[in-house]
N, C-alpha and C positions, 0 to 999 in steps of 0.2 A: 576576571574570572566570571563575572557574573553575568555580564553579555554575552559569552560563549555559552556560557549554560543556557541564557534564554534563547537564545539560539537553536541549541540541539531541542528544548524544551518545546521551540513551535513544530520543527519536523515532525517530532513525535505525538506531537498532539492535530500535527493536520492529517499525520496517517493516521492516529484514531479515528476524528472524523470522516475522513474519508472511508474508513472500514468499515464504521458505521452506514452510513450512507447507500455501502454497496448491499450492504446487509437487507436493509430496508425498500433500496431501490423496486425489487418486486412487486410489490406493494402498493410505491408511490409512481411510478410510472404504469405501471398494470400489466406485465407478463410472468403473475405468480402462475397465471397456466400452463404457460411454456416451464415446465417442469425443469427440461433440461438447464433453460437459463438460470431460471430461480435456484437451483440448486445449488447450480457454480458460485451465485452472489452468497446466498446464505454462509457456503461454506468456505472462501475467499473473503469476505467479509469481517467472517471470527479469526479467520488467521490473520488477517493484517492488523483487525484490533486489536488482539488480546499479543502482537509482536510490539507492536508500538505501548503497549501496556508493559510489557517488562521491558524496553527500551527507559520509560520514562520510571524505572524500579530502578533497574544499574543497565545500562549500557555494556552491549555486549557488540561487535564484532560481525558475531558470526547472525545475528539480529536483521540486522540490514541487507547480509549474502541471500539471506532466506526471503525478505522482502523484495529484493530485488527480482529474482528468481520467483515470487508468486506476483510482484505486478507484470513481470512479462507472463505468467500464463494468463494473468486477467486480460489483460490487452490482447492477447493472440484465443484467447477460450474462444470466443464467438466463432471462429474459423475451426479451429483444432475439434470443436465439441460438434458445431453445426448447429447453431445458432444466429449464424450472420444476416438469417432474414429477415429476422426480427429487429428491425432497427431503433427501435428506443434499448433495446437490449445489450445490440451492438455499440451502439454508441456510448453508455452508461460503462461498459466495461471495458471498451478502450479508453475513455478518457482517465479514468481510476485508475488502471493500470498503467497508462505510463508515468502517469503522477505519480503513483508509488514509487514505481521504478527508478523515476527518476529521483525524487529524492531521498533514495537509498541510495544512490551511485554519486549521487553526490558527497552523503556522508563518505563515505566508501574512502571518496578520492581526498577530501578532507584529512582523514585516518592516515592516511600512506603518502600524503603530498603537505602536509602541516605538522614538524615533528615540533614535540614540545620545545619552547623556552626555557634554559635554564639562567638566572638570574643571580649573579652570586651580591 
């Protein structure tokens, strides 16, 4: 039980970081000017943080649908918003985003393809 915890315990702490990151990105790469981009990180950012924050509170489910679902728009934002020309921007928020994405889908598939052990 304790390696499956630490388990779920690093997804959830790499989407922290990672949310962090994206938050910050603006900043550390330097398109706080591009308004548009910086805006999408900022506030994609605190959503993937502060999920992965109550992730590692109690795990929820519907947690990771919703992660899921915000690293595909971090990964598609750049196109969708118009931002794709800015390529340190592009680039910063497709790799995030499918990182995310993906290891939500992975818990996901985890959830629904790993039914518990009962042990008498």
């Amino acid at each position: 039980m304790v390696q499956k915890l630490s388990k779920e315990i690093v997804g959830d702490a790499l989407k922290m970081l990672l949310g962090v990151v994206l938050f910050v990105s603006p900043w550390l790469v330097g398109y706080a000017s591009d308004t548009t981009a910086a805006w999408n990180a900022w506030a994609s950012g605190i959503v993937i943080a502060g999920l992965a924050v109550a992730a590692l509170t109690a795990f929820a489910e519907w947690e990771e649908w919703v992660n899921l679902v915000v690293g595909a728009w971090v990964a598609a934002s750049p196109w969708l918003v118009g931002f794709a020309s800015h390529a340190s921007a592009m680039k910063i928020h497709l790799v995030i985003g499918i990182i995310v994405a993906l290891i939500a889908a992975i818990r996901l598939w985890f959830v629904h393809n790993n039914p518990p052990r009962v042990t008498a």
